[in-house]
N, C-alpha and C positions, 0 to 999 in steps of 0.2 A: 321640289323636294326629292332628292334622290335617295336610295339605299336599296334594300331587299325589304320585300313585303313584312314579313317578321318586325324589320327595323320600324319602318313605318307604326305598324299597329302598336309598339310598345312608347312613341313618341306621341301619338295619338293618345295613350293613357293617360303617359305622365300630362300632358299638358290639359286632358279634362279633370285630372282629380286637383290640378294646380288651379283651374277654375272654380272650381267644386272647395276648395279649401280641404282638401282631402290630403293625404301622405302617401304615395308609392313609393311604400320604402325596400330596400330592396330585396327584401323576402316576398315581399305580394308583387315584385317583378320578376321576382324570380318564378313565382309558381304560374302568371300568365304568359312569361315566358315561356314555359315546356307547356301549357295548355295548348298555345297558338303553333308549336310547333309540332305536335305530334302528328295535326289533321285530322285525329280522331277522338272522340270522348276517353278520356281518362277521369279513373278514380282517385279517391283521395290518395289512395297506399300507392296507387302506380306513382302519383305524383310526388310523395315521400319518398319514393325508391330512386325518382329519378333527381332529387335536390340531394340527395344523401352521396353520389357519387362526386369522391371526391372533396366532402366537407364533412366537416364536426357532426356529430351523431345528433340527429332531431328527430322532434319525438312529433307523432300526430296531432296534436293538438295546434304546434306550428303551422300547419297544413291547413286545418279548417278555418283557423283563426283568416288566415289570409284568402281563403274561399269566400268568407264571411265577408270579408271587406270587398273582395272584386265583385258579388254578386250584388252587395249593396248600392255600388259606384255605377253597378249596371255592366260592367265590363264581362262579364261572364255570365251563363246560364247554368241550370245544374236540369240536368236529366234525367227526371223521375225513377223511370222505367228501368233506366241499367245504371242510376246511381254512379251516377258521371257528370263530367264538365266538361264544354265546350266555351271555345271566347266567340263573344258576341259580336254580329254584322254589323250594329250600331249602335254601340256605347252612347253616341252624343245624345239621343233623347228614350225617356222614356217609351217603352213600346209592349204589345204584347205581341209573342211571337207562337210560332206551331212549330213544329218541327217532323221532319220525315226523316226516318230514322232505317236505313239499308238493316237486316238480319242477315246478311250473307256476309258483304265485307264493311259495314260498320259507317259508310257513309254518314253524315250526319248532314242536312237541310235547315236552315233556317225559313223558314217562310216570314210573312207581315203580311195576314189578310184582314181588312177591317172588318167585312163582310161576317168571317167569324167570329171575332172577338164581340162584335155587336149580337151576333145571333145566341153567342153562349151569354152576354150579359143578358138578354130578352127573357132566355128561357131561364134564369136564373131568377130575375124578379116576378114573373110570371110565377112562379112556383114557391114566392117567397122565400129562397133560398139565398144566403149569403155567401157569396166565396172570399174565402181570403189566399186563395192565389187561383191564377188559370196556369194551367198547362194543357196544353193538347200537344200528341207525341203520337205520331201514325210508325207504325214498327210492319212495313212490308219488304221490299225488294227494291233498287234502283232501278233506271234503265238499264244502265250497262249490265248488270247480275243477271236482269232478266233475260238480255239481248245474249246475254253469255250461254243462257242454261236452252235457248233454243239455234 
């Protein structure tokens, strides 16, 4: 399979939500499209400002709708902390993820450690607490920022 990485991941979509019996139609291709190209988290309104160039006037609600659907499909994560979206390292299965999140240039990190996602459901039932979503979001420094700043 050849193309640009971009290309890949959006034929990777279509063809899990064509599994999924799902529709990437192409406003929810459009908005994972400028997700996976930006390289960085985008908000909702950055990503209303960037499908508006160039097309008929749409209003937010466009936007979420179709956040709505990719985060559903698993194709995207949304990030708590800076009220963002990133496209996701592995759509094809369910997973729980952590993420390390750079404060200097915006980096964003997907991790998959099982180790924690077990150790937060532990301390979850331990405490009789139910969650109905995990997120873990560590908001420090990369290396390169750090290696920069010494």
């Amino acid at each position: 399979m050849d193309g640009n990485p971009l290309d890949l991941v959006l034929r990777r979509a279509d063809a899990l939500c064509r599994e999924r019996g799902a529709r990437l139609t192409p406003q929810r291709r459009q908005v994972l499209k400028i997700l996976c190209a930006a390289g960085r988290p985008l908000g909702a309104y950055e990503i209303l400002e960037a499908m508006r160039e160039g097309a008929r006037a749409l209003a937010p609600p466009t936007v979420y709708r179709a956040l709505d659907f990719l985060l559903a499909q698993g194709l995207v994560h949304k990030l708590e902390s800076l009220h963002a979206f990133v496209g996701c390292n592995h759509p094809e299965r369910p997973h729980c993820s952590q993420f390390l999140i750079c404060a200097d240039c915006g980096l964003v990190t997907e991790l998959e450690d099982a180790a924690i996602a077990r150790s937060l459901k532990s301390a979850a039932k331990e405490s009789g607490f139910r969650p109905e979503r995990r997120v873990v979001e560590l908001i420090g420094t990369c290396a390169d920022c750090a290696h920069k700043r010494h």
